[in-house]
C-alpha positions as CSV (number, residue, x, y, z in Angstrom):
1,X,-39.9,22.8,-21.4
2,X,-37.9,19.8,-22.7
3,X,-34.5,19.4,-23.1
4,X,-33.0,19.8,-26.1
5,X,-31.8,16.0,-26.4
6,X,-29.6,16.8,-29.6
7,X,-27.6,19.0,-27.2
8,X,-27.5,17.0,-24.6
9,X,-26.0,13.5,-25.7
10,X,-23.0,14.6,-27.1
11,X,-22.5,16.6,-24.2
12,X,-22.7,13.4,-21.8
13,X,-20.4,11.8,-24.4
14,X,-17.7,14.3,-23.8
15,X,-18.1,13.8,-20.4
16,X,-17.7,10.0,-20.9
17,X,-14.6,10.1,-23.0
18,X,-13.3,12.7,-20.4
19,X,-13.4,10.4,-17.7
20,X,-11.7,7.5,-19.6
21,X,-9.1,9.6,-20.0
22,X,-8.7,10.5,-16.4
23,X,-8.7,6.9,-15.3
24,X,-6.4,6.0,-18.2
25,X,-3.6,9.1,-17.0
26,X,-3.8,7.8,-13.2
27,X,-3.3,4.7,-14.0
28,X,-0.5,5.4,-16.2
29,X,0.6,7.9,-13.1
30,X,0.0,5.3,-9.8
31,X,3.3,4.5,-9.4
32,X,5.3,8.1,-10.1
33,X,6.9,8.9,-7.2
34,X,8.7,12.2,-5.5
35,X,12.5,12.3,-6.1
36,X,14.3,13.5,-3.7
37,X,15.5,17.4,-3.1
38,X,19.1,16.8,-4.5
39,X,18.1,13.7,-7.4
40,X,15.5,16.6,-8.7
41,X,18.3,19.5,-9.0
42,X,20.2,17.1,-10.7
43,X,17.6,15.9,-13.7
44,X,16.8,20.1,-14.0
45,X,17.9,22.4,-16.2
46,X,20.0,24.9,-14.6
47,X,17.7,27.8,-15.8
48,X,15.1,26.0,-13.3
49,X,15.1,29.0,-10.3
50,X,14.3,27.8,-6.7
51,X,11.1,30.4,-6.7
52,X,10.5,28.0,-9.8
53,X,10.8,24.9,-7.5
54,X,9.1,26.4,-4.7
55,X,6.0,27.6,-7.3
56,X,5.8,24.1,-8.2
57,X,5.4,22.5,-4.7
58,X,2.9,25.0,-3.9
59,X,0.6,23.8,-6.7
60,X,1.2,20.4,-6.1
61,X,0.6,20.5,-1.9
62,X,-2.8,22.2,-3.1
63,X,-4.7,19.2,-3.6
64,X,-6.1,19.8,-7.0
């Protein structure tokens, strides 16, 4: 059975475009940094919880 080529190639364009736009974000991210604990609670919003905090370290430390 072939593949249905109409299908396909705008698929692999998506694809493409997707990953220009990843390369395009990390470059535009290389050089973010972590701030520091106390620089961080000072750029917050006070309504920013610790549990929020903690949340957000979690996601980032998991490597996705």
């Amino acid at each position: 059975m072939e593949a249905p080529w109409g299908l396909c190639l705008p698929a692999g364009d998506t694809i493409e475009k997707a990953k220009a736009r990843t390369r395009a974000v990390g470059r535009k991210l290389k050089d973010v940094q972590e701030l520091p604990v106390g620089e961080a609670a000072g750029l917050l919003p006070s309504n920013v919880t610790e549990d929020d905090v903690e949340a957000a370290e979690e996601d980032s430390a998991g490597g996705d």
